[in-house]
Structures are given as structure tokens and as C-alpha cells.
C-alpha positions, 0 to 999 in steps of 0.5 A: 121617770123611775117605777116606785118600788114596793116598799116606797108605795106608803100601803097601810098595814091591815090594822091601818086600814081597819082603823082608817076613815073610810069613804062612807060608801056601800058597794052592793053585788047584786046575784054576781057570779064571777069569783074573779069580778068578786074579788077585782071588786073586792081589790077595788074597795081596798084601793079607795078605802070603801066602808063595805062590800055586800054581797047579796044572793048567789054572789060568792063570798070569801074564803073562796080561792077563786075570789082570794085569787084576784082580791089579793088579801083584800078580801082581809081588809074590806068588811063585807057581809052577805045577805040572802037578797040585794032587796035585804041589804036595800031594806037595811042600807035604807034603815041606815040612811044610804042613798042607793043608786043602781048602775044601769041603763035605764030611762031616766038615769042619770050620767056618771059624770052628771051625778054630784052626791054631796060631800056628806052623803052616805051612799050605796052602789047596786052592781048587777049580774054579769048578764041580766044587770041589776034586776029590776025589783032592786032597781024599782028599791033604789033612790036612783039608777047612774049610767056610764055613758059609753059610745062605742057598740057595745053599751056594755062593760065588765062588772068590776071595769064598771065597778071601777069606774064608778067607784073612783069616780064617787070617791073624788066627787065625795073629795076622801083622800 
């Protein structure tokens, strides 16, 4: 096996991007304080061509040089927008017709590998404060809370690991490629 250059990776320029089918999927920050979970999330969405990123309450927004940091100029990429409060972009995901799921551990979630959207779903995931998670006023605004099932100690996973992970796993269940 030989490691592909970087010339040999086929990346999009930013005008392919923008022009690019997006995956019709929403990720929202909930109050996240992290720049740097910001913009591995930010990093995140570019890979899987996300349709935007909002950014809700005290979650910082670009350009900000902690978040450039870790998007990489994904942040160039990504549409994003920030509103005042997560139950705002719920108000507007729902005029718009998104199904929206907080990722929480809550009773009756539904487990991550368990959780099939539908190939023509439109979808918005809720991600949560570093510490408090999802609050639960934007948990109660929600169609439904997905869980990643964990079995070690801990039961808790860094926001942008978290948002990986759910990402990628939507993004093959809603079969873009």
C-alpha cells in the first residue's frame, strides 16, 4: 500500500463544492463553547457535503482564528448561519419541513445504528453543550432524541467525535455519495 498524495485525493475546489448536491441534512450547535469542537465540526460537514451548519446561542462563529484553526477553510465551504437561539433555528427547520433529532441520552431515544431516516428525508441534528448536553427545552422542540450506544464507563463522547459519528452514519443511511 502506498499513501495517496494530495494531488491524488480528487478534493473539490470551493466553487465545486458550492455547486455540489448537498446531503439535505442540518447540523445544529446547541450553546457549544468549544472554537475548536466548532470547527472539527465545521471540518466534519465539508467531508460529507452537509447542506449547513447552525450555530445557535453562545456557539462561536467564523472568523474567529480559534475556530479557522481546526476548520481548515471549511468554514469557506460550509453555509452556516447563527441564530440568537437553537429554539429559533428549530422554529425555522420546522417551517422548512426537517425532521429534527437531538443526540442525547434520554428515555426513549432511539439507538444510532437502530435509527433509519428514509432516503428522502430532510433532517436536522441537535448537538449539545460540551457539559450540559442538549438543553431539554430544545430536546422537548424536537421530533426525536438518537443515542449512540456506548459500553465503556463513561457514557460520554466529545461533541465533534459525537458529531462524527453521527454524521457519517446518517450520511450512509441517506445513501449520498
Amino acid at each position: 500500500m502506498r499513501k495517496l498524495l494530495n494531488e491524488e485525493l480528487g478534493r473539490k475546489t470551493v466553487e465545486q463544492f458550492r455547486q455540489s448536491a448537498k446531503t439535505p441534512l442540518i447540523v445544529v450547535l446547541d450553546n457549544v463553547r468549544s472554537l475548536h469542537n466548532v470547527g472539527s465540526v465545521f471540518r466534519t460537514s465539508d467531508a460529507f457535503l452537509i447542506e449547513a451548519l447552525y450555530l445557535c446561542g453562545i456557539t462561536g462563529t467564523p472568523p474567529n482564528k480559534e475556530i479557522l484553526k481546526t476548520a481548515l477553510g471549511s468554514s469557506q465551504t460550509v453555509n452556516w448561519t447563527h441564530f440568537k437561539t437553537t429554539l429559533e433555528a428549530i422554529q425555522q427547520l420546522k417551517q422548512d419541513g426537517y425532521q429534527i433529532y437531538a443526540i442525547e441520552q434520554a428515555v426513549n431515544s432511539v439507538p444510532l445504528n437502530q435509527f433509519n431516516p428514509g432516503t428522502d428525508s430532510k433532517i436536522a441534528l441537535v448537538f449539545g453543550h460540551e457539559v450540559k448536553g442538549v438543553d431539554q427545552k430544545v430536546i422537548d422542540a424536537c421530533d426525536g432524541v438518537i443515542e449512540i450506544p456506548q459500553a465503556g464507563t463513561k457514557h460520554s463522547l466529545n461533541i465533534a467525535v459525537s458529531a462524527g459519528i453521527v454524521i457519517w452514519e446518517i450520511f450512509k443511511k441517506l445513501a449520498i455519495s
